[in-house]
C-alpha positions in Angstrom: 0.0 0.0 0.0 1.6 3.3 -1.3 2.2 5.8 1.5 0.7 9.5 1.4 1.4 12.3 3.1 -0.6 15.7 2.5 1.4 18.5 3.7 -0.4 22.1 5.5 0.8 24.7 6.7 -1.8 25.4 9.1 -3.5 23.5 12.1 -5.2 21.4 9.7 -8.7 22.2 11.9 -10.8 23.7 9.3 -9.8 22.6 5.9 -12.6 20.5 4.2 -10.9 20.3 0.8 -7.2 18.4 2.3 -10.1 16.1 4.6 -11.8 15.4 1.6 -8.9 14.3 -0.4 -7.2 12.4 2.2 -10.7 10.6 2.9 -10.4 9.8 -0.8 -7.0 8.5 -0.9 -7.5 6.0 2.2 -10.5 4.8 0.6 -8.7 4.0 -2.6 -6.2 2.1 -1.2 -3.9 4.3 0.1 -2.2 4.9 3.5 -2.9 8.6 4.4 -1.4 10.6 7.0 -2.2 14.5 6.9 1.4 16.5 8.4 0.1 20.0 9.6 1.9 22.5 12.5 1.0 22.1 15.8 -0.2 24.9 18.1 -2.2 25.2 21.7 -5.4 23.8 21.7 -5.2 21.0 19.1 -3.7 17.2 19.7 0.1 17.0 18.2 -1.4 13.4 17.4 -5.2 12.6 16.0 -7.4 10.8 13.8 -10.1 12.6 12.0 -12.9 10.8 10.1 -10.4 7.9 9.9 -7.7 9.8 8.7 -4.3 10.4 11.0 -3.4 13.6 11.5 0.5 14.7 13.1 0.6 18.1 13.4 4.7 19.0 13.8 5.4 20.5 16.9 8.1 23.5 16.0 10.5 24.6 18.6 11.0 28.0 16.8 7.1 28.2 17.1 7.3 30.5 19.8 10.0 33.2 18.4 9.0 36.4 16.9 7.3 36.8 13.7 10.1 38.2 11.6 11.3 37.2 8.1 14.7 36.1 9.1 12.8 34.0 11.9 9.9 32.9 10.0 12.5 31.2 7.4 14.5 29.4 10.3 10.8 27.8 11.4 10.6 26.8 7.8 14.0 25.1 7.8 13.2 23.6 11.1 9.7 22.1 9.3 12.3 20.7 6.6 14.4 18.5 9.2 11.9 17.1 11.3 10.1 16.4 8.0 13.4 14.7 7.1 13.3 13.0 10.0 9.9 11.4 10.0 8.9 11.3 6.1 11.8 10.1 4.1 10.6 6.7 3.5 6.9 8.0 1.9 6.1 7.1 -1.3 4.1 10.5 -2.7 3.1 13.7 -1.1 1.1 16.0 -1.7 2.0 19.7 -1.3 -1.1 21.8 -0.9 -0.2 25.4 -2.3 2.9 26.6 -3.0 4.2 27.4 -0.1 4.4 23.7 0.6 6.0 22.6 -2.9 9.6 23.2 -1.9 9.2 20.8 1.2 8.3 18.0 -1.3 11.2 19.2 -3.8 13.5 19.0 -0.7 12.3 15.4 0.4 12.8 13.9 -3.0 16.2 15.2 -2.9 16.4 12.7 -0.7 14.6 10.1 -1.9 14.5 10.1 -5.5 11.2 7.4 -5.8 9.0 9.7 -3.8 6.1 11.1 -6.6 5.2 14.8 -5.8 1.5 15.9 -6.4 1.1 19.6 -6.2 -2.2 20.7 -5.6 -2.7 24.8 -6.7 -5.8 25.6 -5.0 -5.4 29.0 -6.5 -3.4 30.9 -9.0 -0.4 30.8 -6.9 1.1 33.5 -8.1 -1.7 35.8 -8.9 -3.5 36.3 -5.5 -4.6 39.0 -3.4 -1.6 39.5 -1.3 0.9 38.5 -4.1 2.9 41.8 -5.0 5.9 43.7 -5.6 8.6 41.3 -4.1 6.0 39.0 -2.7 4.7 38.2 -6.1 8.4 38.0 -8.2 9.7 35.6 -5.4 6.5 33.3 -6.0 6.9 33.5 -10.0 10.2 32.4 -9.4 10.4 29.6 -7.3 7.0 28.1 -8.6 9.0 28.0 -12.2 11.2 26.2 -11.0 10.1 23.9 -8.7 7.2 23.0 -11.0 9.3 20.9 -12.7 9.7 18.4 -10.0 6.2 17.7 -9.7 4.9 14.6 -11.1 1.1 15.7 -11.3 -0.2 19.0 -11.4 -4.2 19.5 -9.7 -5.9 22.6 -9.8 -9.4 24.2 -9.4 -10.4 25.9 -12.7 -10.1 25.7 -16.4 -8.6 29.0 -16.5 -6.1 28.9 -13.8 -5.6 25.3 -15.5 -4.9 27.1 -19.0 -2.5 29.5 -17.6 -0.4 27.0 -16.3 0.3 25.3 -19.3 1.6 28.7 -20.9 3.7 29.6 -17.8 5.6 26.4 -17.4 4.6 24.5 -20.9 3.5 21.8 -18.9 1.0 19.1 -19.7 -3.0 20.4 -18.4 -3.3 20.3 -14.9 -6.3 18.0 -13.8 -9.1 20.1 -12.5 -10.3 18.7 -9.2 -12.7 21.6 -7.8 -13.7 21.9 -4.5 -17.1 21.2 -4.2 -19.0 18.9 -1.1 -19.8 15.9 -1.0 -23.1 14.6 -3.2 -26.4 14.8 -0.5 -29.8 15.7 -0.2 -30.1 18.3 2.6 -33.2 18.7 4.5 -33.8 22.4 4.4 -33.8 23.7 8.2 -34.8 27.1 9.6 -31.7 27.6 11.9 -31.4 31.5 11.1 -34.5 32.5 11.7 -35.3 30.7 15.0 -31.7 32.4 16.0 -32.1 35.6 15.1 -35.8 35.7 15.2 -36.3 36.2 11.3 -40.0 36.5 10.3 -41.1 34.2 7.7 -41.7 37.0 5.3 -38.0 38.3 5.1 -35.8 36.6 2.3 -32.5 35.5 4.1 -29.6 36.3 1.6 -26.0 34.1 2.5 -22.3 34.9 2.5 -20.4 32.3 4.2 -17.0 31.5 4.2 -14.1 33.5 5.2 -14.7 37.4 6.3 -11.7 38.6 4.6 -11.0 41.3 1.9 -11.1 41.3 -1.7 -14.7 38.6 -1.4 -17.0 42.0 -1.8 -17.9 42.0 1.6 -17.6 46.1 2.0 -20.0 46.4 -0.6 -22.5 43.9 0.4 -22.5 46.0 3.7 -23.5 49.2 2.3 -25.9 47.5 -0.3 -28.1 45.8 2.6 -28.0 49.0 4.6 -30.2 50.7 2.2 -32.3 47.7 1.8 -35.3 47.4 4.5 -36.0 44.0 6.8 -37.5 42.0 4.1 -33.6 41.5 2.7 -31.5 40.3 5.5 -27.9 39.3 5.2 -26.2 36.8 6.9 -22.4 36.6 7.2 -21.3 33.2 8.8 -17.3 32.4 9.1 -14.3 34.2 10.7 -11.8 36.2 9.5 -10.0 40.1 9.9 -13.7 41.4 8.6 -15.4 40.1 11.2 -15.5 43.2 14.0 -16.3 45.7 10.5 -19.3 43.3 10.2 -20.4 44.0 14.1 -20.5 47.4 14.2 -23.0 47.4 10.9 -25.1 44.6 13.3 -25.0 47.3 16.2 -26.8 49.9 13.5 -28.9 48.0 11.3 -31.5 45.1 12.1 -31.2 43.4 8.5 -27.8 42.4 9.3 -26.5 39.7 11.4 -23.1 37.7 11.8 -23.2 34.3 12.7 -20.1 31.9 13.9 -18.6 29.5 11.7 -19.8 26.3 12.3 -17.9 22.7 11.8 -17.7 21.4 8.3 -20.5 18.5 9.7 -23.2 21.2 10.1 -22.1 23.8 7.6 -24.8 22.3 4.9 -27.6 22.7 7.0 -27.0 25.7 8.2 -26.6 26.7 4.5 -29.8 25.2 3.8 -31.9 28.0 6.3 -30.8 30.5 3.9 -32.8 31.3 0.8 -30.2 32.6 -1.5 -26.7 32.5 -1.5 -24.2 35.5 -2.6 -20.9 34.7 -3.8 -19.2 38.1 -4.8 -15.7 38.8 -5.7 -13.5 41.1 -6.4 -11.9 41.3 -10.0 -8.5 42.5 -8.1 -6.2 39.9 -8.9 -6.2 37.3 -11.5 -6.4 34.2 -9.1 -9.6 36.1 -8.3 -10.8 36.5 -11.5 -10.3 32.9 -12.7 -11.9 31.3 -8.9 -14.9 28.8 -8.7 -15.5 29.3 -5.2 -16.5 26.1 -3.2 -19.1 28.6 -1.3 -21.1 28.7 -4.6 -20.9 24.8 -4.9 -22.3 24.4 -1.1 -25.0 26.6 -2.2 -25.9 25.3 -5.0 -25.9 21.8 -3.0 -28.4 22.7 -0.3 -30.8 24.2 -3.2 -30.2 27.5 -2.9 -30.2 30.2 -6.0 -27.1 31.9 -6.5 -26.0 35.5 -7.1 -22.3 35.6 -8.6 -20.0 37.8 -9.6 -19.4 38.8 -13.5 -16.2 36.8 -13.9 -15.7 34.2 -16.5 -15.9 31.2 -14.1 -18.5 31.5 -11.9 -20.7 33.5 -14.6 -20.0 30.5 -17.1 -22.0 27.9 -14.6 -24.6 30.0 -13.1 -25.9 31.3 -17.0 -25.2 27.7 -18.3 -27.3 26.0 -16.2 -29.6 28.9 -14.8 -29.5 28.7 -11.4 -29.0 32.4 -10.1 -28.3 35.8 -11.2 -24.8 37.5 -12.3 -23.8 40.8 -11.1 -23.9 42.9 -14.0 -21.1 45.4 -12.6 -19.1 45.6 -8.6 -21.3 48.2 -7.0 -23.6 49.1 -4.8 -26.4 49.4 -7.6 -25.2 46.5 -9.7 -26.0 44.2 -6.3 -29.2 46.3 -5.4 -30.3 45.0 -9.0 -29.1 41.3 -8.9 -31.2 41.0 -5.6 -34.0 41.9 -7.4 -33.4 40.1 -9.9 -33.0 36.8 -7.8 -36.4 37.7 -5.6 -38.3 37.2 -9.0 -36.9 34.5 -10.2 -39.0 31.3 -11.3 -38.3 29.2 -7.9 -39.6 25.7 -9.3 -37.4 26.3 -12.5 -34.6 26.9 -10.4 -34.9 24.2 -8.1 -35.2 21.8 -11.1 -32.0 23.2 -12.6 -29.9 23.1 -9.5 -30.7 19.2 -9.1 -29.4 18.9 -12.6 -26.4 20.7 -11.6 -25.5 19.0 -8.5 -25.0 15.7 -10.5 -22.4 17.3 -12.4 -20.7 19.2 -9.5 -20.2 17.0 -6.4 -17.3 15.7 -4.4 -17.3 12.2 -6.0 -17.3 13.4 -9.6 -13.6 15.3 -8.4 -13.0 12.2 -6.5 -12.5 10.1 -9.8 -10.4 12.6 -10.9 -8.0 13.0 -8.2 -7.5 9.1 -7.9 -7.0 9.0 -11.7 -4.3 11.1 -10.9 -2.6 9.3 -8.4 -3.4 5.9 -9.7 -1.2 7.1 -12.8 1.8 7.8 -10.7 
């Protein structure tokens, strides 16, 4: 039996897509160990959902957050790695900060097979510029080439690869749940006291900058209580959000909630908004697993005007696109979802979920790995 590791750097507590994966993996015959960092209040050793789970405990955790000492941490990661990997068989590097660890170990061990999962256009994000960004272009050229699969999650980030690096297509392996059919529950409204007659509009995911979430603020602000917004996750956003709660009574902010009961929750909504902002290119190229959990639970959509997301919600017409960022181009997509044919819809986004579900990506990704 071929032994995986999937390599994060973070606590490994909240990432559904690496769960999902490694739940794949073990089930197709592989022996699966995730390898995040350890930090209070998790276990250095678990299993989740049958998967293991060692989250390294650094040392150099503890030491100030400068460059010079973030990079020691790093090198400290690379010999305990050493240490406690060597004899794997593939691993997979989730983003890009993780591909030179794999490069490193099969230094080492020249049979190890290196999967390196992009979920994003790596070096075209939000918070990639000026030296930032060159470093990234750079070291993803050329440790690319030391990957024996490439995964990523869109056809466009996909495409862009393959004229960076002239490498063969990556395999698209999108982030979307698992296939279900979710009772719809009214968990929002007996929270937050919702009257039936309101229309509960959904952002989850994280609260950060650059998802539209500014402008979704000021939009339901001018919007009376039969349009309520609620924001559900964590992130730097999250006290912005409060003090808009404080001042208007159409706006709420609810706690993330575990992966297990994120559907559900989804489910109380009645539409979900997935907006973002065309600021970088990894933004502008996204399919945003938020927009796949919505469309799971039932729930219309409204999307952002970028090629990606527009392509599936006007292909299969199950929402509305923004026509422009703003303030009135939202105003008007909320309209435009509130008159929307709800049966049509509903028949649409069953249609849809067959196509877009976790076990449709699963077959990809262990096409991938059963290649190796």
């Amino acid at each position: 039996m071929k032994k995986v590791i999937l390599i994060v750097l973070n606590n490994f507590k909240n990432d559904s897509r690496v769960l999902k994966e490694a739940i794949s993996l073990q089930n197709g015959n592989f022996n699966v160990r995730v390898v995040a960092l350890y930090e209070e209040g998790v276990k250095e050793y678990e299993e989740i959902e049958g998967i293991k789970v060692h989250r390294i405990r650094l040392k150099s955790r503890e030491w100030i957050k400068v460059r010079m000492v973030q990079v020691f941490k790093y090198f400290e990661l690379i010999y305990r790695l050493l240490k406690g990997y060597r004899d794997i068989d593939i691993i997979h590097c989730n983003d890009l900060e993780t591909l030179p660890l794999g490069v490193i170990l099969k230094k080492f061990n020249r049979k190890i097979k290196i999967v390196y999962d992009a979920h994003e256009y790596e070096t075209e994000t939000y918070y990639s510029k000026g030296i930032r960004k060159k470093i990234a272009q750079k070291l993803e050229l050329w440790l690319i080439k030391y990957a024996d699969e490439v995964i990523t999650v869109s056809g466009m980030i996909a495409d862009e690869y393959v004229k960076l690096y002239s490498i063969k297509r990556p395999t698209l392996v999108l982030n979307t749940p698992i296939l279900q059919n979710i009772k719809r529950e009214n968990l929002f409204r007996e929270r937050f006291d919702i009257s039936e007659n309101s229309r509960i509009f959904l952002y989850q995911g994280a609260l950060n900058r650059g998802r539209g979430i500014e402008m979704i603020l000021e939009t339901f602000r001018l919007l009376d209580r039969k349009s309520v917004i609620i924001f559900m996750g964590y992130g730097v956003l999250e006290n912005h959000i409060k003090k808009y709660t404080q001042e208007y009574d159409n706006i709420y902010l609810h706690e993330a909630v575990s992966p297990s009961r994120l559907l559900p929750y989804t489910s109380s909504a009645d539409f979900g908004i997935s907006l973002i902002e065309d600021s970088c290119l990894s933004y502008r190229y996204c399919l945003p697993n938020k927009m796949f959990e919505y469309i799971m639970v039932g729930l219309p959509v409204i999307v952002s005007n970028l090629p990606e997301m527009a392509k599936v919600v006007k292909e299969y017409n199950i929402g509305v696109v923004a026509k422009e960022h703003s303030i009135d181009g939202l105003k008007e997509a909320i309209v435009e979802a509130t008159n929307l044919n709800r049966d049509s819809i509903s028949q649409n986004i069953k249609k849809v979920k067959e196509i877009y579900n976790w076990e449709k990506q699963e077959e990809r990704l262990l096409g991938v790995y059963n290649g190796l």
